[in-house]
C-alpha positions as a Markdown table, in Angstrom:
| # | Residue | x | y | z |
|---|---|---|---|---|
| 1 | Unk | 0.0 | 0.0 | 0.0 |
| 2 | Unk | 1.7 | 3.2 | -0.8 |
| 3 | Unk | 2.8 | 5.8 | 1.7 |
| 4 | Unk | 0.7 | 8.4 | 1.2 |
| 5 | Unk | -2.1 | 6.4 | 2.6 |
| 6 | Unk | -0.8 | 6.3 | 5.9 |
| 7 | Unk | -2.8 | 9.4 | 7.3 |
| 8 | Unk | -0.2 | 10.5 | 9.9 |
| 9 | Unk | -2.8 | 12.9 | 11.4 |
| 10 | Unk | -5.4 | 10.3 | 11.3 |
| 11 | Unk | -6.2 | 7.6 | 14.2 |
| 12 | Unk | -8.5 | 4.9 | 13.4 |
| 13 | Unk | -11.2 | 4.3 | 16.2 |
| 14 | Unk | -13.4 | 1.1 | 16.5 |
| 15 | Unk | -15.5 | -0.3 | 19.4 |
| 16 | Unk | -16.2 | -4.1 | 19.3 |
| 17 | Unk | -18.5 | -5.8 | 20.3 |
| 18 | Unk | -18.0 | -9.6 | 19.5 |
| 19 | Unk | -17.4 | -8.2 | 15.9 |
| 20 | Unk | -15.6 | -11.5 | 14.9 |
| 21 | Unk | -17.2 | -11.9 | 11.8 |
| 22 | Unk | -16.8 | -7.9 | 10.5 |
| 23 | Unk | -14.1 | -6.4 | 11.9 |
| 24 | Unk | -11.2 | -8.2 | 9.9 |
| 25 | Unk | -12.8 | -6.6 | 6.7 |
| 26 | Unk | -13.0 | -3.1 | 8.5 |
| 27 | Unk | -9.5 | -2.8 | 9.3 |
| 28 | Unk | -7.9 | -4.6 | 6.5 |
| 29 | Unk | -8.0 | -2.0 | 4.2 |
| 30 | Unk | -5.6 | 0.3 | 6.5 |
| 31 | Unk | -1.8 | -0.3 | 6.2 |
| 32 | Unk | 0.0 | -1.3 | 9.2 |
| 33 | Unk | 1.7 | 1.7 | 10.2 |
| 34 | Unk | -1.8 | 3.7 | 10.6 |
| 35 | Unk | -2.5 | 4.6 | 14.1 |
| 36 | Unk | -5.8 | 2.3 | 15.2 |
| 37 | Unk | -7.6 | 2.8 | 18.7 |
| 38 | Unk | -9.5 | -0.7 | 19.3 |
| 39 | Unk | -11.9 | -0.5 | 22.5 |
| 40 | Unk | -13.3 | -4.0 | 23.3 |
| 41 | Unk | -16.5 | -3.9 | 25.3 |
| 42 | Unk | -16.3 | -7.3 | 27.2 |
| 43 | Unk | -16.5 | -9.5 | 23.8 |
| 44 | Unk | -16.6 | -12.9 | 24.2 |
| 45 | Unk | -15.9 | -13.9 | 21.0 |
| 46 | Unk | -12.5 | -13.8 | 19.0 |
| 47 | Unk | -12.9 | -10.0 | 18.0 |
| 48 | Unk | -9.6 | -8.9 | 19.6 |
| 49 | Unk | -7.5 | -11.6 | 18.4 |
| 50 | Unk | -8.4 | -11.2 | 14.8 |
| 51 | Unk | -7.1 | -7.1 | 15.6 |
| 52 | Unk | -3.6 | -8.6 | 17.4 |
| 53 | Unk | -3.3 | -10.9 | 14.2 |
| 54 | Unk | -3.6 | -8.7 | 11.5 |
| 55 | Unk | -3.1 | -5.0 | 13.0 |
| 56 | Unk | -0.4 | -5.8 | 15.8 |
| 57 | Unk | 0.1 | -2.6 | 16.5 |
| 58 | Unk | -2.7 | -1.5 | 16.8 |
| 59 | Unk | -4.0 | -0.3 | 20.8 |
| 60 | Unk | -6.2 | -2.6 | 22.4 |
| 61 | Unk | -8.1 | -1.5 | 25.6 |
| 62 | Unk | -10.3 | -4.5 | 26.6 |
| 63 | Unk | -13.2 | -3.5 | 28.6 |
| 64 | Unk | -14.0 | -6.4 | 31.6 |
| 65 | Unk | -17.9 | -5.0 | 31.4 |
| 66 | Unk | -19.9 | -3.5 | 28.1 |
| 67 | Unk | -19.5 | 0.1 | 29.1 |
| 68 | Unk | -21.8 | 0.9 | 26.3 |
| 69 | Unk | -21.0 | 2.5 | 22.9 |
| 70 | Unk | -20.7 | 6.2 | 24.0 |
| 71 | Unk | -18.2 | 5.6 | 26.9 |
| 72 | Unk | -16.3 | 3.4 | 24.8 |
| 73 | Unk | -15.7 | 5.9 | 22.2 |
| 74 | Unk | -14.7 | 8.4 | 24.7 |
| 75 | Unk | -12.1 | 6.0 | 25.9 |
| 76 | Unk | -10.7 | 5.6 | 22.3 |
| 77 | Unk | -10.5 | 9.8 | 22.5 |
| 78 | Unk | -9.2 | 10.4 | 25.5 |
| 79 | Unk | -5.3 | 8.3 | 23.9 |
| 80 | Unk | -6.1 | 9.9 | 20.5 |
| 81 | Unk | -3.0 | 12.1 | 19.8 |
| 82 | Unk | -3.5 | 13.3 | 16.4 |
| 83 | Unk | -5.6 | 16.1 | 14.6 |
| 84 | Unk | -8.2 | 13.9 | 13.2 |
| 85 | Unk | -10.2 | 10.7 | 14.6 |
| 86 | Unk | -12.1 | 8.0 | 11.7 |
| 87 | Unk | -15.1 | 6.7 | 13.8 |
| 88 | Unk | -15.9 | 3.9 | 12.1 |
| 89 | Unk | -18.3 | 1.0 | 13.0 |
| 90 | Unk | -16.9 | -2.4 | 12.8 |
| 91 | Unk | -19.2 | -3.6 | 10.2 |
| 92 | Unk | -18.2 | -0.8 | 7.7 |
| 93 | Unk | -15.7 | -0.7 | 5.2 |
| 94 | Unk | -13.8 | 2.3 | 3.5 |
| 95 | Unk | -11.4 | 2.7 | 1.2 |
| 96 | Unk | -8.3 | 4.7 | 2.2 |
| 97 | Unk | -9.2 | 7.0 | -1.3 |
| 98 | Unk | -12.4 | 7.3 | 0.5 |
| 99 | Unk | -11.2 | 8.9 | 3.5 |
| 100 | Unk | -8.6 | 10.9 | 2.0 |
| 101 | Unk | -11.5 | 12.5 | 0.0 |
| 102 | Unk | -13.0 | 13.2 | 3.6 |
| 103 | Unk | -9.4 | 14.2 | 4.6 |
| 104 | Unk | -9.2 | 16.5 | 1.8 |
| 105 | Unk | -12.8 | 18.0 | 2.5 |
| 106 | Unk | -11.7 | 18.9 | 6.1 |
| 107 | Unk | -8.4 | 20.0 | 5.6 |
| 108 | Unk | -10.0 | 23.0 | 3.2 |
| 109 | Unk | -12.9 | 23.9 | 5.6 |
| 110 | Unk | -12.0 | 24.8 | 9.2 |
| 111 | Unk | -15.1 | 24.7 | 10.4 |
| 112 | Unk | -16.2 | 21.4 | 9.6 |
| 113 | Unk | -16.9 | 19.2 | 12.9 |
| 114 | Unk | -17.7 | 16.3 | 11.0 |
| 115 | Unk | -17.4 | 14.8 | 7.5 |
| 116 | Unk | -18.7 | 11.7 | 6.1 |
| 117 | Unk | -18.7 | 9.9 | 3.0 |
| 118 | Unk | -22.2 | 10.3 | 1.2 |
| 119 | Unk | -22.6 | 7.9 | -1.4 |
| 120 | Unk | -22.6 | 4.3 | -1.3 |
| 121 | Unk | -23.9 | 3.2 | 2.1 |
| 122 | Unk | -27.2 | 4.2 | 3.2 |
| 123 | Unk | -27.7 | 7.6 | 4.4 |
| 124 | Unk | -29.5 | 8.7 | 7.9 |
| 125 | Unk | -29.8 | 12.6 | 7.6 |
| 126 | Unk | -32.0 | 15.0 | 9.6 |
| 127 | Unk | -33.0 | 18.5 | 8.8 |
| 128 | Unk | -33.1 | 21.1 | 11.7 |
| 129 | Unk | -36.4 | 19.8 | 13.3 |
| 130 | Unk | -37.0 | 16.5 | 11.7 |
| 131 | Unk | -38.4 | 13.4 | 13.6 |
| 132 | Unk | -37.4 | 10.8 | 11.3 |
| 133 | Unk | -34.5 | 9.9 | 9.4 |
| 134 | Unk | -34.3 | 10.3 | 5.8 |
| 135 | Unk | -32.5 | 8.0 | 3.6 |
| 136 | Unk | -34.3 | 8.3 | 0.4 |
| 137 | Unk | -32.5 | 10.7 | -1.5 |
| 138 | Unk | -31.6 | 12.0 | -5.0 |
| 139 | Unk | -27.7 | 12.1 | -6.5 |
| 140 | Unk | -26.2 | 14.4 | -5.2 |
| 141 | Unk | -23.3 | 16.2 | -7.1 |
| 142 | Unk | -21.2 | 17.8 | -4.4 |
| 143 | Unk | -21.2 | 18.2 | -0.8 |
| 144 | Unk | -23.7 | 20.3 | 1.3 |
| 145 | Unk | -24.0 | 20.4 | 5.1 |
| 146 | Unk | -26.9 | 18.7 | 7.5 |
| 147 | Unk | -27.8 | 18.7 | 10.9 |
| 148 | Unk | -27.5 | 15.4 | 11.9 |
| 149 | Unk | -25.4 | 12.3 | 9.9 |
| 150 | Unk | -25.0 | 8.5 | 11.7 |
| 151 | Unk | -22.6 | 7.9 | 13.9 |
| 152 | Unk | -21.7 | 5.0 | 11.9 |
| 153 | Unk | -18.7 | 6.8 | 10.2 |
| 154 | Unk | -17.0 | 10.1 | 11.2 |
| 155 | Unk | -14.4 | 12.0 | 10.3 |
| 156 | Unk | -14.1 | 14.5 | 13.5 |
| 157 | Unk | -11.5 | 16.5 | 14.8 |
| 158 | Unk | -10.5 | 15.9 | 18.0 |
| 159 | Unk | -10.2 | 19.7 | 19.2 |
| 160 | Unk | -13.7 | 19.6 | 18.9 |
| 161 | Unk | -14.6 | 16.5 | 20.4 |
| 162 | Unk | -12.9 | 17.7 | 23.8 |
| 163 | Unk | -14.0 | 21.3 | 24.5 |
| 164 | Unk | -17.8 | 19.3 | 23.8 |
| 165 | Unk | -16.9 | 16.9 | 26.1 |
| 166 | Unk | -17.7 | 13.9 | 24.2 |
| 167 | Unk | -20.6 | 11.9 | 24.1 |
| 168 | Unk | -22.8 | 12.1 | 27.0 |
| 169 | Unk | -21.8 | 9.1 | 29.1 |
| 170 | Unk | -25.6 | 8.5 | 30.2 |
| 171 | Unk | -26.8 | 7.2 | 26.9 |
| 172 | Unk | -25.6 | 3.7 | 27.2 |
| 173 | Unk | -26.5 | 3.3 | 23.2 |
| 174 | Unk | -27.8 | 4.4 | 20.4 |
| 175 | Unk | -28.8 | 8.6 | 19.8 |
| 176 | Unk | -25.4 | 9.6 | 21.5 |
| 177 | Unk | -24.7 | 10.7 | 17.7 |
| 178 | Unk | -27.5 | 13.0 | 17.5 |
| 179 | Unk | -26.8 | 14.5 | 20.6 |
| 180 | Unk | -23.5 | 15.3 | 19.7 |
| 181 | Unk | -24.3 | 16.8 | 16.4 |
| 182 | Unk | -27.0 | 18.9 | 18.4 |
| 183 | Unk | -24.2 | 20.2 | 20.5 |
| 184 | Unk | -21.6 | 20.8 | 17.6 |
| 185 | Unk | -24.3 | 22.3 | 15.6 |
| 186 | Unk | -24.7 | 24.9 | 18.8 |
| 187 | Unk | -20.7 | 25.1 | 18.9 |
| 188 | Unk | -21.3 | 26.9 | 15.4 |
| 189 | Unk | -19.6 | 23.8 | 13.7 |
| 190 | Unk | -20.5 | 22.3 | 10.5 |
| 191 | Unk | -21.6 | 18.6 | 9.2 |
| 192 | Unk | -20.3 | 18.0 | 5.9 |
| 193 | Unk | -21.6 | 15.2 | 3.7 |
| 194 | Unk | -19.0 | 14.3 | 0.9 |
| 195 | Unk | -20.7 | 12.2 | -2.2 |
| 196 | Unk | -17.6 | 11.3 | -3.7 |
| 197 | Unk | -16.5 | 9.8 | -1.1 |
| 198 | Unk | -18.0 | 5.7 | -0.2 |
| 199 | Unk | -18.3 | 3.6 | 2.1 |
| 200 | Unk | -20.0 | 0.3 | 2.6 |
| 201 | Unk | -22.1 | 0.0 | 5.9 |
| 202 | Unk | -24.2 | -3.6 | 6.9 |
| 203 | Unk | -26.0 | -2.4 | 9.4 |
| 204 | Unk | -26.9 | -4.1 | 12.4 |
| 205 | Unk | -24.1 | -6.6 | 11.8 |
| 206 | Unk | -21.4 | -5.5 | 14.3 |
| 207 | Unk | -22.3 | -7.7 | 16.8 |
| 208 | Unk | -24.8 | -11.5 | 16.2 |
| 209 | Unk | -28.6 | -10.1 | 16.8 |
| 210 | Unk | -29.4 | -12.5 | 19.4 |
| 211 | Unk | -33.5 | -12.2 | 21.6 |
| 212 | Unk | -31.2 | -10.5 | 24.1 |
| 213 | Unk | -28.9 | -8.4 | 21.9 |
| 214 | Unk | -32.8 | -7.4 | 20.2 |
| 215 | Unk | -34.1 | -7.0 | 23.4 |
| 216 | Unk | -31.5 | -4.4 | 24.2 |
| 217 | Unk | -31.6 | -2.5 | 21.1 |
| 218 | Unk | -35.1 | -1.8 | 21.3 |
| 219 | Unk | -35.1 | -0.9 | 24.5 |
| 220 | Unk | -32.0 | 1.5 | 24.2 |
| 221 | Unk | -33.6 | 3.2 | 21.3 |
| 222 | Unk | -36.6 | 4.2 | 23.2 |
| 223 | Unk | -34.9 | 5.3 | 26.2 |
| 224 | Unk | -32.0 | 7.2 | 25.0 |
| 225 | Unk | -34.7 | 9.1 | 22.4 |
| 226 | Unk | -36.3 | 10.1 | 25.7 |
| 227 | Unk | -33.1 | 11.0 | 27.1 |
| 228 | Unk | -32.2 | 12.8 | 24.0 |
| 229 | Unk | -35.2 | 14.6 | 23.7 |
| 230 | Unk | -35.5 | 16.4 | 26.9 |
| 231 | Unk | -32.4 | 17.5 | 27.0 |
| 232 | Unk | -32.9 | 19.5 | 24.0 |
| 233 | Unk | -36.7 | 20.0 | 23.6 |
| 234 | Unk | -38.2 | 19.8 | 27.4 |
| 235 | Unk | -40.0 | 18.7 | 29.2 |
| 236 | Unk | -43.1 | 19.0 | 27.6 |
| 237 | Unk | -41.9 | 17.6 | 24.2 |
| 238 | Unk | -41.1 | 15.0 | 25.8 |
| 239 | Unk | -44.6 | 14.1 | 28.3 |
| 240 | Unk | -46.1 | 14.5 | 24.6 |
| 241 | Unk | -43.8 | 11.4 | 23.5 |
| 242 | Unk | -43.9 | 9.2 | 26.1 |
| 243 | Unk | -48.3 | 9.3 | 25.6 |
| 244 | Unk | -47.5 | 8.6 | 22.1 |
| 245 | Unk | -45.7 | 5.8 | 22.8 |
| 246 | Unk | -47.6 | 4.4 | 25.4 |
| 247 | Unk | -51.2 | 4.9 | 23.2 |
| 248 | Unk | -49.3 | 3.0 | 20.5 |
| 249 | Unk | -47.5 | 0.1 | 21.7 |
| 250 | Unk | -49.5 | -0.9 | 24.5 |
| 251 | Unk | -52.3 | -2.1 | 22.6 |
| 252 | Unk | -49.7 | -3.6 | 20.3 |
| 253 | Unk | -48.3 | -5.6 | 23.3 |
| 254 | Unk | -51.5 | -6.7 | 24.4 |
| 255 | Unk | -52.6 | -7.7 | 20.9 |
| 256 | Unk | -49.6 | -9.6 | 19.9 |
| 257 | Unk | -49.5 | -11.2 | 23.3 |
| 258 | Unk | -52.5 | -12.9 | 22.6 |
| 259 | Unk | -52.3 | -13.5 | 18.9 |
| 260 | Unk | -49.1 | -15.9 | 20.5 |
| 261 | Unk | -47.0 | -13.3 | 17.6 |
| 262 | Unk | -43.7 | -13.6 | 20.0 |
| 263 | Unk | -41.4 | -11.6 | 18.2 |
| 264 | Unk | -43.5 | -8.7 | 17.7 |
| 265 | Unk | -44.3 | -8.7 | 21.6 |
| 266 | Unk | -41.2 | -9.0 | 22.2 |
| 267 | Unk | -40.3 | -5.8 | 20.4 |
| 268 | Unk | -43.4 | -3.8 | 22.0 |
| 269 | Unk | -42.8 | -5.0 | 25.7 |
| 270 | Unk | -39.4 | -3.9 | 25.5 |
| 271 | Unk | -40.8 | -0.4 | 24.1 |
| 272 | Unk | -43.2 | -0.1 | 26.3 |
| 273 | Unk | -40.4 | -1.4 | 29.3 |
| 274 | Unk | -38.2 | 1.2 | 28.1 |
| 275 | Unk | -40.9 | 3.9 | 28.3 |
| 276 | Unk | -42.1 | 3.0 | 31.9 |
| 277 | Unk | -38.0 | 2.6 | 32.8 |
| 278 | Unk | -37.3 | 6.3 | 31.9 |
| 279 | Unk | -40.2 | 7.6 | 33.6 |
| 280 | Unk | -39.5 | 5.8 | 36.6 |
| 281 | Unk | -35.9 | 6.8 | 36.5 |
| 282 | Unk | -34.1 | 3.4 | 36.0 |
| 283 | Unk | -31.3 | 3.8 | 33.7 |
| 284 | Unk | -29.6 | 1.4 | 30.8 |
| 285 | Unk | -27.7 | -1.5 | 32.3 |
| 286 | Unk | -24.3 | -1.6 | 31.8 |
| 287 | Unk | -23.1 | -5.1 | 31.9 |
């Protein structure tokens, strides 16, 4: 691999969690001189081994307990040494053209907080007070800024990450991303989306979906949206979501439970669970 992909002001970050079947075709790609932050959240799988055997110098901190995914990233951070970070899920793949197109992109604009690759992998945008994600978009033909882009892959710059502190350490998964890009939006920093530059992203793949690995994601969806959304919108907002919820999903639970449909009661327990949790003030389980 030629020198000039070795991004010296570049570190690689990835969190695993057992990963073993994506994260050899995540790092591959890098050559073995590139710095690489691997944080390990309690796998029990052969995630780190497959790192040690073909990044061996890469960092490994090994986590006796899943500390969740925003806590693990700040962990990869806080050794982080050089300008740039590449947060990158393990079940994603970039080339290094790829990134030095991001690279590039961030290098010419100083106010860019984050940039991302925008074609290729799907898209999960947000505009200024959208709801929903939207992933159904048209070609684009050069980059343009949004308020919110998935965690899944960033390019950030580590000056920023530290005077915001992060990610908030009480989401234990899933909306730390927006909650950040709230906050950097607020810092007066941009979001770039680059469309020439691609990645490939199978979501939902970094770790096996097991009932309890489903269980948890559903669950951690609901309750860090609640989390999510009072800190930024209120109270209020929020009161207004949790009835929505609630009017939705318990019926669903009910129904499902006695239509014997397992897996889509499953699902709305562990909605409405999540719900009553937050209200309640129990918070995600770190184990």
């Amino acid at each position: 691999m030629s020198a000039i992909y070795n991004f010296k002001d570049i570190t690689i970050v990835i969190i695993s969690y057992n990963s073993q079947e994506v994260i050899g075709n995540c790092i591959k790609n890098f050559s073995n001189e590139q710095k690489m932050v691997v944080v390990d959240n309690a796998s029990s799988d052969q995630s780190i081994n497959i790192v040690r055997k073909l990044k061996p110098i890469t960092l490994i901190i090994q986590n006796s307990v899943n500390k969740g995914y925003g806590s693990a990233v700040n962990q990869a951070l806080s050794v982080v040494k050089t300008k740039y970070a590449l947060l990158i899920n393990p079940d994603a793949v970039m080339q290094v053209s790829d990134i030095s197109i991001l690279h590039q992109y961030a290098e010419a604009n100083d106010n860019a907080g984050i940039v991302i690759p925008g074609s290729g992998w799907e898209l999960h945008l947000k505009g200024p007070n959208g709801n929903t994600f939207n992933s159904s978009m048209p070609p684009l033909e050069g980059p343009f800024c949004s308020w919110f882009a998935s965690g899944a892959i960033w390019l950030l710059r580590q000056n920023d990450w530290f005077v915001l502190n992060g990610f908030d350490e009480n989401i234990f998964l899933y909306s730390e991303d927006i909650d950040f890009c709230l906050r950097l939006r607020k810092f007066g920093k941009e979001i770039i989306v680059c469309p020439h530059s691609k990645a490939q992203h199978q979501e939902s793949t970094s770790a096996p979906l097991t009932k309890e690995i489903q269980w948890r994601k559903e669950w951690n969806i609901i309750w860090s949206h609640l989390y999510v959304t009072k800190k930024h919108d209120g109270k209020l907002k929020t009161q207004r979501v949790i009835l929505q919820l609630l009017c939705r999903h318990v019926p669903k639970m009910i129904f499902h439970g006695l239509v014997f449909e397992k897996k889509r009661f499953w699902r709305d327990l562990a909605i409405v669970n999540a719900t009553l949790s937050y209200i309640f003030g129990r918070k995600p389980k770190r184990d």
